[in-house]
N, C-alpha and C positions, 0 to 999 in steps of 0.2 A: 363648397361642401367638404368636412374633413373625411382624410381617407382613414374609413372603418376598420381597412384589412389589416390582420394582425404584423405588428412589428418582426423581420425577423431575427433572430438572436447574434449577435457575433463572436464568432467562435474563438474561445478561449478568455473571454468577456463576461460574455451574461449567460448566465445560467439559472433554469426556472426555480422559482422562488416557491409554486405551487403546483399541485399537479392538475390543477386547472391550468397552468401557464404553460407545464411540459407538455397535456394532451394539445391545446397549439400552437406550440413551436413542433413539435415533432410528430403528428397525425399520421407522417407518410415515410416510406423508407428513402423517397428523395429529399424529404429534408434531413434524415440522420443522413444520408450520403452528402448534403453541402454543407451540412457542420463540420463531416468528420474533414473536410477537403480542405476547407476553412482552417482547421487545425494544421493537416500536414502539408497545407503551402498558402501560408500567412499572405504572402505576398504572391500569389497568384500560383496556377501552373506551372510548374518546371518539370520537365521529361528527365526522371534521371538517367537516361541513356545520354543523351545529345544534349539539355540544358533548353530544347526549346520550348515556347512558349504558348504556342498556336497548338489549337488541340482540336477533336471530336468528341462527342459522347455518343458513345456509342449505345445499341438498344440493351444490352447484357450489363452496362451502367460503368462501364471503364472510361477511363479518360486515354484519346489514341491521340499519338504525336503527330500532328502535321508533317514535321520535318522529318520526321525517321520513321512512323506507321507501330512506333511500341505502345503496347496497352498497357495501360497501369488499374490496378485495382486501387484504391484509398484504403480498402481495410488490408491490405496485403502490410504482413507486420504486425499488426494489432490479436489479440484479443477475438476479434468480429473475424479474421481470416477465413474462409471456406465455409463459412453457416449456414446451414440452412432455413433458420432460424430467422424471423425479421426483423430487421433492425431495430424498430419501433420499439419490439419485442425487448432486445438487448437494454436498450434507453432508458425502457422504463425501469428494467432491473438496476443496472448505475443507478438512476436515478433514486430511486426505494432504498436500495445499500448507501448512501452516502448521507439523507436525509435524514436516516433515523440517527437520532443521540445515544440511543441504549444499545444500537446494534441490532444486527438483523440475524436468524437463525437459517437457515436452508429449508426447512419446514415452513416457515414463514413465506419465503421468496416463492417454495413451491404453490403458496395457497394462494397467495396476491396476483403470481402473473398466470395461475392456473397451470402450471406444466403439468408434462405427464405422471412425473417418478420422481421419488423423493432422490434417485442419485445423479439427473440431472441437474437439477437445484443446488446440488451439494457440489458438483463440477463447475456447477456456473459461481457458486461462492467464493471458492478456491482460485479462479479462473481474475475475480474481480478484488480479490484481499490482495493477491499478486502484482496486480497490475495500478494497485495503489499506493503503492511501496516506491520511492524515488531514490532512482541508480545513486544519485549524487546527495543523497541526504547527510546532512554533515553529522560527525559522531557527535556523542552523549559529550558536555564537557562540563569542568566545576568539580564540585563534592558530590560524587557518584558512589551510591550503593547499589555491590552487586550480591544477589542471595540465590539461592538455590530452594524451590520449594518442590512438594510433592503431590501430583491429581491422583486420586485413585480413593480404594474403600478407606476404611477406618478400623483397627484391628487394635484389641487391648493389650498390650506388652508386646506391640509390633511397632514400637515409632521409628520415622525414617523410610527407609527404602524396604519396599516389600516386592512380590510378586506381582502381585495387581496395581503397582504405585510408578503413574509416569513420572520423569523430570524435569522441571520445570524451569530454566535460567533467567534472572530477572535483573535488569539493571534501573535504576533510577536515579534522576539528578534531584538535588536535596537543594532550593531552596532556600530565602527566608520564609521566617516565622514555621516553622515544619511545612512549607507547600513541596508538594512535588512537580516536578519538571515533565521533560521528554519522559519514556519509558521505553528498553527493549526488553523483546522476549522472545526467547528462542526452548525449541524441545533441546536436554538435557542428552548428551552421547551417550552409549551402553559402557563407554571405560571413560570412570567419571576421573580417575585421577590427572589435577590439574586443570580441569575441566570450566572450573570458575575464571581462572586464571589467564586462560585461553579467551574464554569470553569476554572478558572483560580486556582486553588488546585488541581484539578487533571490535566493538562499539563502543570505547572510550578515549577519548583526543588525550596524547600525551598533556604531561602538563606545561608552562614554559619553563623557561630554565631560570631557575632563583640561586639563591644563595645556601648552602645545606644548613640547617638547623639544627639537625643529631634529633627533629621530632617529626615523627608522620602526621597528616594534616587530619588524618584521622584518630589521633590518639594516640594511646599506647599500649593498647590492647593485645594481648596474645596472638589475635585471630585480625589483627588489623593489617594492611598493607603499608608500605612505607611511600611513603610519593616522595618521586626525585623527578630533576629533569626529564628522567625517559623513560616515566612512569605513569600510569594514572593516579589520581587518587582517588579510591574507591576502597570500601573497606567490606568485611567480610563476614555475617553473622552467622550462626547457628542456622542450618534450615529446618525449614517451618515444614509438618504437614497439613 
């Protein structure tokens, strides 16, 4: 007779495809607790006090060292650290924020997993945009445009920077046939001077080192940058509001 009971997931592997598949794999806060553990020791239990192996689990859900009696939590570090919130809880929000192609609102997350306050929701978005962001992400590289745009009203013989107008820094890699690439974007400092310029050095990979041309790879435009060895190339238009 085959075995019915659900497969379970391995961590850092498979990940639900639907939310039929994540209600189970993840129904109980012991199974986000042997995912997340699955995650931060691939290769079994290790104590980071002493390096041993042999452990307990204890009734409060810690993992205790045999050899040395240290309790370790798995969410200690993470996102999940001190919640009192159920894991389940957490999972399905990951899971909801990573799922949708169009992006997800705070308002949205607050109605789907029912919380109580629209600025719980808006802390848990914040909490999960963050932590999806990778330390080691390599920079922007290639034909990068960096521009400067503006969020805010709309005012007649006001273009540019107003009162009510945040700013907005935007980089993109360019592609053939006009596609666009990676993208960063960062809120715009209150002392803009330089400001692009700054940007664009910390998320764009110098270029390597060629032979000089006497021509920017970007043209030869007023407002264009010049790319050299120890330079990006990125070029600099007008901003847009």
């Amino acid at each position: 007779m085959a075995d019915s009971s659900p497969q379970m997931p391995r961590a850092g592997v498979d990940y639900p495809k639907t939310f039929g598949q994540f209600q189970e794999w993840f129904s109980t806060d012991e199974a986000c607790l042997e995912y997340l553990a699955g995650l931060r020791w691939p290769g079994g239990f290790a104590c980071p006090k002493c390096g041993g192996r042999d452990y307990w689990r204890t009734g409060a859900g810690l993992w205790m060292c045999k050899v040395c009696s240290r309790r370790t939590s798995v969410t200690a570090g993470t996102i999940f650290d001190r919640t009192r919130t159920p894991l389940r809880t957490w999972f399905a929000a990951v899971w909801f924020v990573t799922s949708q192609k169009n992006g997800v609102s705070a308002l949205g997350l607050q109605r789907v997993l029912g919380l109580n306050s629209y600025e719980t929701a808006w802390a848990w978005m914040h909490k999960l945009r963050r932590a999806m962001v990778r330390p080691e992400r390599e920079m922007l590289s290639g034909l990068v445009e960096v521009d400067e745009s503006f969020i805010g009203g709309v005012h007649r013989g006001l273009p540019g920077v107003g009162p009510d107008k945040i700013s907005v820094l935007i980089a993109a890699e360019h592609l053939d046939r006009n596609r666009i690439g990676r993208i960063r974007l960062e809120p715009g400092p209150s002392d803009r001077r330089l400001a692009l310029v700054k940007f664009g050095q910390r998320v764009v990979a110098p270029d390597p080192p060629s032979a000089p041309t006497g021509r920017g790879s970007c043209g030869d435009s007023p407002t264009s940058a010049t790319s050299t060895s120890t330079s990006p190339s990125w070029a600099r238009t007008s901003p847009r509001t």
